[in-house]
N, C-alpha and C positions, 0 to 999 in steps of 0.2 A: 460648588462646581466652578472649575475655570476652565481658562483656554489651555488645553494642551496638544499643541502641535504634533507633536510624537501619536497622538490615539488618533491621529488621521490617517486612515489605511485607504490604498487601490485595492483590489484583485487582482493587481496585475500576473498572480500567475498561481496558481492553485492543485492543490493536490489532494488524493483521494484514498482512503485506507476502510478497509474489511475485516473483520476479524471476528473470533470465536465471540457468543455473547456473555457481556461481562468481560473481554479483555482489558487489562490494565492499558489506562491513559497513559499519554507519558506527562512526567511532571511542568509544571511551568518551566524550568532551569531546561531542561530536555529540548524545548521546543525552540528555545532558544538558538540551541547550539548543533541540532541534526541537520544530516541533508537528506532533503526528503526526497533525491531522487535513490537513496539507499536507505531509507528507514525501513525497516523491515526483513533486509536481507542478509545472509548469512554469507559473512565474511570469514573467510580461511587464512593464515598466514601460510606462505609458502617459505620453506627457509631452507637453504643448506649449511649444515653445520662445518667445523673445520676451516680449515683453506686448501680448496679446489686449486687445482694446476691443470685439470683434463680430466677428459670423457665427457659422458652424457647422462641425461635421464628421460624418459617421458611421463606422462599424467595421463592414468583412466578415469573416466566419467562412464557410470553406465557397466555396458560392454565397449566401448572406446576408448582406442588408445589413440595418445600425437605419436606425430611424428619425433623420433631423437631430437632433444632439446641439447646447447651446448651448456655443459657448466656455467657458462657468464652471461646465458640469454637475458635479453632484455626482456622487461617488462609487455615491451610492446608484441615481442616476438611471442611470449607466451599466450598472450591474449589472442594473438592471430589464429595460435595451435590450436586454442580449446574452442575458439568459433569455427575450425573448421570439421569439429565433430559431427555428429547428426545429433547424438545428446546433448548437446550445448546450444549451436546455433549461434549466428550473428547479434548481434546485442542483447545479449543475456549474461554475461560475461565481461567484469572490466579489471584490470592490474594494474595496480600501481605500486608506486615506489622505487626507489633508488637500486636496489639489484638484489641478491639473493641470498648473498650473505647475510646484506642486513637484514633480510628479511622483504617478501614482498604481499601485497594486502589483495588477495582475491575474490573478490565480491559475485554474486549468484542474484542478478538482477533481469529484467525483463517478465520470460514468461518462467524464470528460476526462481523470482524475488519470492518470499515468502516460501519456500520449499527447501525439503531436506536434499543437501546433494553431499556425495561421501566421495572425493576424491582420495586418490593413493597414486604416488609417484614411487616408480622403479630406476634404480641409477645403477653406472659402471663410474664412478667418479674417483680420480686418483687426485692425491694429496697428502697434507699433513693433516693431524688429528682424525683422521678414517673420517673421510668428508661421506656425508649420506643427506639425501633430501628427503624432504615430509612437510605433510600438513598439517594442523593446528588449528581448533577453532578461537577464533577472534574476537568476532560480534556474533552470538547468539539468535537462535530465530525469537520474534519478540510478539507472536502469535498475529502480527498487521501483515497485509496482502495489498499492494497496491491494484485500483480497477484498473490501470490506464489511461490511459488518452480521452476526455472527454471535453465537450461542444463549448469552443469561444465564442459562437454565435449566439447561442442557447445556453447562458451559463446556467450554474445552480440557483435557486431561487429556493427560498426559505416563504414559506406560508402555513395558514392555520384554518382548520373551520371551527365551526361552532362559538363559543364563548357569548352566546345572546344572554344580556340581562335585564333583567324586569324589576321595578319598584312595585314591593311590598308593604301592605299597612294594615295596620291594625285599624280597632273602633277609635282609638283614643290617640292615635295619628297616623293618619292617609299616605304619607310617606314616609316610612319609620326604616327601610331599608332597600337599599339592591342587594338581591341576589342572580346569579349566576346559572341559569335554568338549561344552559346546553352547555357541559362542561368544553374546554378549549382542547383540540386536539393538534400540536405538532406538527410538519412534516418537512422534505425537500424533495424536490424536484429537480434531476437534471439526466445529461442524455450522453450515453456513452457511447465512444467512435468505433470501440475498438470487438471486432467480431471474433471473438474466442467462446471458449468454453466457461470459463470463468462470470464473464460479463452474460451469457445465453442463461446459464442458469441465475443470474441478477432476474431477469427479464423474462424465463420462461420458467423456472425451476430448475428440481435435479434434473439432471442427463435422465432421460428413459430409453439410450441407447448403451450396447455394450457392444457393438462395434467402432474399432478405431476408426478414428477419423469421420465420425458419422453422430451430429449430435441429435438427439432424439424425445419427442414432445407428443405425450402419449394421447393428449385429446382428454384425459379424466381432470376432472377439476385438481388440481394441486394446492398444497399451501403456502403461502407467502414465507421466501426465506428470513431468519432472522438472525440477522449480524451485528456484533456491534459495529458503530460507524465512528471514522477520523477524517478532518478535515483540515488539512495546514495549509494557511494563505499566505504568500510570501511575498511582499512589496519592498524590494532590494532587504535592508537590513531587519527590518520588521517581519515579523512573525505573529501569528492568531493561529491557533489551532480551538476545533469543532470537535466536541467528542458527548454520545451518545453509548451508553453499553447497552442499549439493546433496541433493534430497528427492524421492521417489519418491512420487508423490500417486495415490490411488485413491479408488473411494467402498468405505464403512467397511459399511456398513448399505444397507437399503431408504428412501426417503425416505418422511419425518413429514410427514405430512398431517392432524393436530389438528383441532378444530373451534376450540377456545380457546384454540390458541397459534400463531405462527407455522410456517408448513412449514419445514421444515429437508431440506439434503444433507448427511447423514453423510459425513464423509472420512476418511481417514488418510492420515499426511505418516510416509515411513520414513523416517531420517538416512541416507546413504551416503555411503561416503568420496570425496572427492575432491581429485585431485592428494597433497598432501602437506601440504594443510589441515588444522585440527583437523576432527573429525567434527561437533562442532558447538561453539556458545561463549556462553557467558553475559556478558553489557557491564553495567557500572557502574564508574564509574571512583572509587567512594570504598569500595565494599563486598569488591572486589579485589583493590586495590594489595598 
């Protein structure tokens, strides 16, 4: 063992992923080089082909259409259009890139990230090479969900119970071994800001409501969801990612209702084994090797 300066990490800023159990981790090389405020989400290219001279197009989501977009819209304009749907929403939605010809990258993040969304753009676009516009998938969904927003006061805390052990002996020597008499059990604990659907059934289970906008907690004993869990820590250029394919999630506590701080859902995520996976894995591909 040495000093290596580089295996020194903060927390300073950490992220959180859900997924089917047994979703595939991402590789060391992966974790490297993602940005985890889009890991997980389904990116479109948006492209017009040809060379545009004039007209328009718009984009549906949903049942929603924008407003007529001009052939040379910006990037920025585009993004405006599609958060001004009611199927989209304000930061669920971000474009980027240089304009439209070359192509621009539109990403399905917030309460989109992790979901299937089918856009289709309609044009009157006049040109050379019969200019038309469309979409394209880019980045695949990659089965991770992000929780959101969760407690800088109250970070994550990794802990375990059990692992008591006791010295064993025989007649022919008193202390001939430890063994391990409460096997060690896993878990994390940490408390999430953000009141959605998503995070209620973290904390409460499935919805036992089938009215919109109404989420619903039937009072019968339920069962603990189980997801796998991802956890990328990002300390400027350093990266650690936490990964578990299979977690037994419950709520940990009563939920925090502060006056000066954010309300929080206490949870706790237990490691279980599955298949013949490790129990759980730590990723960096320079602090490892």
């Amino acid at each position: 063992m040495a000093i290596n300066d580089d295996a020194v990490i903060t927390a300073a800023v950490g992220y959180v992923f859900v997924g089917n159990v047994g979703n595939a981790r991402p590789t060391p090389a992966e974790i490297e080089t993602i940005d985890p405020a889009l890991f997980g989400a389904l990116v479109h290219e948006l492209k017009i082909s040809g060379t545009p001279t004039g007209g328009t197009f718009t984009i549906t989501v949903g049942t929603d259409t924008t407003t007529a977009l001009a052939y040379n819209a910006s990037a920025a304009v585009i993004q405006a259009a599609l958060e001004a749907l009611d199927s989209v929403g304000t930061g669920n939605v971000t474009v980027t890139g240089t304009s439209l010809t070359a192509g621009l990258d539109v990403a399905w993040i917030g309460r989109l990230q992790g979901s299937t969304v089918t856009p289709t753009s309609t044009d009157t676009l006049t040109g050379t090479g019969t200019p038309a516009s469309g979409f394209t998938v880019k980045t695949a969904l990659n089965g991770w969900k992000s929780i959101g927003h969760t407690s800088r006061e109250d970070m994550p805390e990794f802990g375990f119970d059990g692992g008591d052990k006791e010295v064993k002996g025989t007649w022919q020597k008193a202390q001939l071994r430890e063994v391990e008499t409460d096997p060690v059990v896993d878990f994390l604990t940490l408390f999430l800001h953000q009141f959605d659907t998503d995070t209620f059934e973290l904390y409460y289970g499935a919805d036992a409501s089938a009215t919109p906008g109404v989420f619903g907690v039937s009072g019968s004993t339920t069962a603990p969801v189980e997801k796998a869990f991802l956890i990328i820590v990002v300390d400027g250029p350093a990266r650690v990612g936490f990964y578990a394919p299979k977690a037994s999630i419950r709520r940990d506590d009563a939920i925090q209702m502060p006056v000066d701080e954010f309300a929080a859902l206490p949870i706790r995520a237990t490691w279980l084994k599955h298949g013949t996976s490790n129990l759980f894995e730590w990723i960096n591909e320079d602090m490892f090797s």
